[in-house]
TORKOL-4160 file (C-alpha; in steps of 0.2 Angstrom, whole numbers, padded with zeros to 4 digits, m for minus):
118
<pt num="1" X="m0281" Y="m0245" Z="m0063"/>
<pt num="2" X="m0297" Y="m0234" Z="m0058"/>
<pt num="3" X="m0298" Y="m0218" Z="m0073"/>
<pt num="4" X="m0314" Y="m0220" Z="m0081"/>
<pt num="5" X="m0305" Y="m0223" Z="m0098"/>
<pt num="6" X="m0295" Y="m0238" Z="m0090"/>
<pt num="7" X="m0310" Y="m0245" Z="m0081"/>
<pt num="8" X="m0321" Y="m0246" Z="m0097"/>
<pt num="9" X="m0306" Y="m0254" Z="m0106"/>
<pt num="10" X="m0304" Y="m0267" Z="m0093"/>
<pt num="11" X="m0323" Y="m0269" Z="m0091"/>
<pt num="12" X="m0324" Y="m0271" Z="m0107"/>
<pt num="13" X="m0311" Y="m0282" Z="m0114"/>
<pt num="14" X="m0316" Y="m0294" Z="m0098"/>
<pt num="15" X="m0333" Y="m0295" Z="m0102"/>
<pt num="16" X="m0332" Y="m0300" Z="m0122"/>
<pt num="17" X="m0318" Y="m0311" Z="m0120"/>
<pt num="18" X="m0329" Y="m0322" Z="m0107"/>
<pt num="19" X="m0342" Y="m0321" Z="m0119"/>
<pt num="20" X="m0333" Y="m0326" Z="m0134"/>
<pt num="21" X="m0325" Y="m0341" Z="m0125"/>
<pt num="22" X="m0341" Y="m0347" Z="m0117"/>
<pt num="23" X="m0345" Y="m0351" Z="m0137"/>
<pt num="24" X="m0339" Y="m0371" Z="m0142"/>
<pt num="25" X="m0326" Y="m0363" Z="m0155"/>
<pt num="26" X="m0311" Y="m0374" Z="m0152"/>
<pt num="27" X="m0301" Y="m0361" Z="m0167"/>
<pt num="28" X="m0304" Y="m0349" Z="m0155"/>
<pt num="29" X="m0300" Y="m0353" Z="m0139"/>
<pt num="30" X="m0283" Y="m0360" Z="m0145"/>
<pt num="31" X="m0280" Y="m0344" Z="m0153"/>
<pt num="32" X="m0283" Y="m0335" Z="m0138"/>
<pt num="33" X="m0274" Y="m0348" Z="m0127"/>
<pt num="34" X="m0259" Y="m0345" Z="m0141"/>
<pt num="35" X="m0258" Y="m0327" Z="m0137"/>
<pt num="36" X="m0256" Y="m0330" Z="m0118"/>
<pt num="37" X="m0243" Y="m0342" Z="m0122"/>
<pt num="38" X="m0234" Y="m0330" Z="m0132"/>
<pt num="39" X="m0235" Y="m0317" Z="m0119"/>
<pt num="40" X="m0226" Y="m0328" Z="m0106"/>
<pt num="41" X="m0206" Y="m0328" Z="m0098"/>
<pt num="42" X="m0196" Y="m0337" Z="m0114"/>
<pt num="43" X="m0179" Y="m0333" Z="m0122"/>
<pt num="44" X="m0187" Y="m0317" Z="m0120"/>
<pt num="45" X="m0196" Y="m0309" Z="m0106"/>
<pt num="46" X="m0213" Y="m0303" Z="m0103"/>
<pt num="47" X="m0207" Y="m0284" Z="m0103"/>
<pt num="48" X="m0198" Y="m0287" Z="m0120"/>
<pt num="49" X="m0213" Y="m0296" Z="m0126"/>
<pt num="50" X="m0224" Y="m0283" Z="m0121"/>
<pt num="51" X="m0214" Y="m0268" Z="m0128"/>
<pt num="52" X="m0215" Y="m0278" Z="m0145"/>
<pt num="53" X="m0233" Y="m0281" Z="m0143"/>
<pt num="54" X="m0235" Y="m0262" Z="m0142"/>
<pt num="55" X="m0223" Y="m0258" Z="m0157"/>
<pt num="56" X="m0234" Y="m0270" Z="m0167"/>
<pt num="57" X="m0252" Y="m0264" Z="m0162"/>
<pt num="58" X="m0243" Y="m0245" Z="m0166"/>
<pt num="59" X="m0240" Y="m0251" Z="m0183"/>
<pt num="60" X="m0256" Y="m0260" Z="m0185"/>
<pt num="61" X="m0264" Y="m0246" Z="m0176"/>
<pt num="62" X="m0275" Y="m0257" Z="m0165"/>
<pt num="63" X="m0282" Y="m0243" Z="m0149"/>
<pt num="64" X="m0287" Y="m0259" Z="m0140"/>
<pt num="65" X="m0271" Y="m0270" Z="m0143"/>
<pt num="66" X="m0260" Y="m0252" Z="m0138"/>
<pt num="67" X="m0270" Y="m0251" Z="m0123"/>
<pt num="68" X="m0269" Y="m0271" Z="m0118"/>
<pt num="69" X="m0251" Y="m0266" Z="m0121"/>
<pt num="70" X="m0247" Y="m0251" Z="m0112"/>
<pt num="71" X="m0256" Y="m0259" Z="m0098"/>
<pt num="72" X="m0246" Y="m0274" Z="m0097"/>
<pt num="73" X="m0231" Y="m0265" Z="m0101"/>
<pt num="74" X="m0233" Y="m0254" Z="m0085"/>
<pt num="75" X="m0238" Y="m0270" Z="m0073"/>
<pt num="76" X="m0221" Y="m0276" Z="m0083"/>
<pt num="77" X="m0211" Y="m0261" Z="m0075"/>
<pt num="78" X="m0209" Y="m0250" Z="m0093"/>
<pt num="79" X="m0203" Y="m0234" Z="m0087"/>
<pt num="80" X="m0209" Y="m0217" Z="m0096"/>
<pt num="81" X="m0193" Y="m0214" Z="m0105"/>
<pt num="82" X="m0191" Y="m0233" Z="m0112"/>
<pt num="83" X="m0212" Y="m0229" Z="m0118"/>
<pt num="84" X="m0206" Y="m0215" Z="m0128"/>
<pt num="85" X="m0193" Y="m0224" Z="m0137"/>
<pt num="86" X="m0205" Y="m0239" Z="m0141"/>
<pt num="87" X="m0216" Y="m0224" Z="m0148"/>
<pt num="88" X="m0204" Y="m0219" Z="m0157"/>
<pt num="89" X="m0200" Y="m0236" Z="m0166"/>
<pt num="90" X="m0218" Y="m0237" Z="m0169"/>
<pt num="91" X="m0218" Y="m0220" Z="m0176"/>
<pt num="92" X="m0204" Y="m0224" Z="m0187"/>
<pt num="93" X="m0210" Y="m0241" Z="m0194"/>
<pt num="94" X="m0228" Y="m0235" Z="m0196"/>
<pt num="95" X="m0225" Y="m0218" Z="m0203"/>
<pt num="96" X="m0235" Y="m0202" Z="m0199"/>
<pt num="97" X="m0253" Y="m0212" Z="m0198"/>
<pt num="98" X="m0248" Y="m0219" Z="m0181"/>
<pt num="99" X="m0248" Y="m0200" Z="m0176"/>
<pt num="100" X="m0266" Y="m0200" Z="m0169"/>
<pt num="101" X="m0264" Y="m0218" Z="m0163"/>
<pt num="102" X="m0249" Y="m0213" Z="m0153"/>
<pt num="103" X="m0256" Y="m0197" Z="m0146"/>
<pt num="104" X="m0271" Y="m0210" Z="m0139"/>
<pt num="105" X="m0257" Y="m0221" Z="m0133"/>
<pt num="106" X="m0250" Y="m0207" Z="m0122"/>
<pt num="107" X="m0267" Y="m0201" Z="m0115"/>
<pt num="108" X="m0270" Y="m0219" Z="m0109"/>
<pt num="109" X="m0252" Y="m0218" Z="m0102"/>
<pt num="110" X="m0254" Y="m0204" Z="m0093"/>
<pt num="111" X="m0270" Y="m0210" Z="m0087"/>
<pt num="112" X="m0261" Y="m0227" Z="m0080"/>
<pt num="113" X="m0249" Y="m0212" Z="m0072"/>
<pt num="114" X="m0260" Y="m0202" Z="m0063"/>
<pt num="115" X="m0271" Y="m0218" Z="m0057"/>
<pt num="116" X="m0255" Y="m0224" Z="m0050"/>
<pt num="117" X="m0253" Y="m0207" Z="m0042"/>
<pt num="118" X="m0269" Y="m0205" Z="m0034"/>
């Protein structure tokens, strides 16, 4: 990942979750440590699992969860064609307010795209 856009959200993301788990909080490093367990190889794989994520942080409309998501979903092999159809389930569940939410989520896509590209 090298866009500008993807840089900053790695950046980002990396920095402030050092930070938060440098605090003594024991609540919130087993929820962080819960959602890397969620995330792994189960009964369902980590491409489903991702592709889940993402419908859920569409409906929830999260920017950074469908970013951490899209990401992942691409390192997970997703393919443009199977992104539009977990878009469209979003869409569905969430109703037209995912609208701005989705066109985000495809800009970051493309840029994942065109970073893979260059």
């Amino acid at each position: 990942m090298s866009g500008k856009r993807v840089d900053e959200f790695v950046a980002f993301r990396q920095r402030m979750n050092e930070r938060i788990l440098a605090h003594d909080n024991q609540a919130v490093r087993r929820f962080f440590a819960l959602d890397t367990q969620t995330y792994k190889d189960g009964a369902l794989p980590v491409r489903t699992k991702e592709m889940l994520g993402l419908v859920a942080s569409l409906v929830l409309r999260c920017d950074d969860c469908i970013s951490y998501h899209i990401a992942e979903c691409r390192k997970a092999g997703v393919t443009r064609d199977e992104f539009f159809e977990v878009f469209s389930v979003g869409l569905v569940v969430g109703g037209s307010i995912v609208i701005p939410h989705l066109r985000r989520a495809v800009d970051f896509l493309d840029e994942l795209e065109n970073d893979a590209t260059a």
